[in-house]
TILO-293482 format. One line per 5 residues: number of its first residue (from 1); their letters; for each residue y, x, z of C-alpha. Coordinates in steps of 0.1 Angstrom, whole numbers, always signed. Last residue first. Layout:
% residues N
NUM	a	Y/X/Z | ... .
***
This chain:
% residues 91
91	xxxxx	+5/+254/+73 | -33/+243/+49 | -45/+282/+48 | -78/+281/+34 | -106/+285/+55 .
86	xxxxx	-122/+250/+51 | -116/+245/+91 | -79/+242/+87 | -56/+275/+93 | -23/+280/+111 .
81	xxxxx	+12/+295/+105 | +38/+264/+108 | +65/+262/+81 | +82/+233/+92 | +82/+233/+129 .
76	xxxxx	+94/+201/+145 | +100/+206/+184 | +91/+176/+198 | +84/+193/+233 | +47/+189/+234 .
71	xxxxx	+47/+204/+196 | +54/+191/+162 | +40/+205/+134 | +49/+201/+95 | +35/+203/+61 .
66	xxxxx	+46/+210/+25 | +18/+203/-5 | +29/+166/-6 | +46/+153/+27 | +23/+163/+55 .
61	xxxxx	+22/+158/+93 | +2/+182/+121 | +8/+172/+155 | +4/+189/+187 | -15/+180/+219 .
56	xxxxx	-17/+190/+255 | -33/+180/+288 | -67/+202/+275 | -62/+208/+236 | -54/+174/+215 .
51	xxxxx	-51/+185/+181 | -35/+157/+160 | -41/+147/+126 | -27/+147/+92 | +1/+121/+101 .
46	xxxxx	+24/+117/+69 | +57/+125/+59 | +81/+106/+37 | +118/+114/+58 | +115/+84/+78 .
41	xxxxx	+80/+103/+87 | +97/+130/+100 | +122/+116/+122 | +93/+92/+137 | +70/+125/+145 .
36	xxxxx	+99/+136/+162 | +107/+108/+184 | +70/+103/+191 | +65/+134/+199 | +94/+137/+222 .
31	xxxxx	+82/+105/+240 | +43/+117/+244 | +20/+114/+221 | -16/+102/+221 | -8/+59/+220 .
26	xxxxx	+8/+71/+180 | -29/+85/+170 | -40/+46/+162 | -13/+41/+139 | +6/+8/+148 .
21	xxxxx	+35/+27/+161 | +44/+38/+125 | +51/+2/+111 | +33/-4/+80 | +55/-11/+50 .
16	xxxxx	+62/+28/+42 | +27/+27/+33 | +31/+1/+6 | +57/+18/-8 | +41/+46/-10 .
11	xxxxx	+14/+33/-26 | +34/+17/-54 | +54/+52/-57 | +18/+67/-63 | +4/+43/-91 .
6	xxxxx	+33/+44/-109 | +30/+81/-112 | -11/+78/-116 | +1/+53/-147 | +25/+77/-161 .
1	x	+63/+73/-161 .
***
């Protein structure tokens, strides 16, 4: 295993060591969120941000190159169709 492979597991790991409440974006979801966004981060993904839009919000998570959303309802979309600000197409 490479050095920038060793170096990535050992990140990980030390990721996986910080409880995911303790995020500061974790206090902006609601219950179904927070179920889903839990799921999916058991699984290795990661909080990109979340778009909070009037009394709603939904979250945007990464693992690698794939991505995910999860809406008001905690419906987990894996192959989301939207766009970051540097144009390219990031779901």
């Amino acid at each position: 295993m490479s050095v920038s492979g060793i170096k990535k597991v050992l990140s990980s790991l030390h990721r996986r060591r910080r409880v995911i409440e303790s995020y500061e974006w974790w206090d902006y979801l609601n219950y179904a969120q927070k179920f889903s966004v839990s799921s999916l981060y058991q699984f290795g993904y990661d909080i990109s941000f979340v778009r909070k839009t009037g009394h709603s919000s939904i979250v945007v998570m990464h693992l690698n190159d794939r991505q995910a959303t999860v809406d008001e309802d905690g419906l987990i979309d894996t192959n989301p169709n939207i766009k970051t600000r540097k144009g390219s197409k990031l779901l």
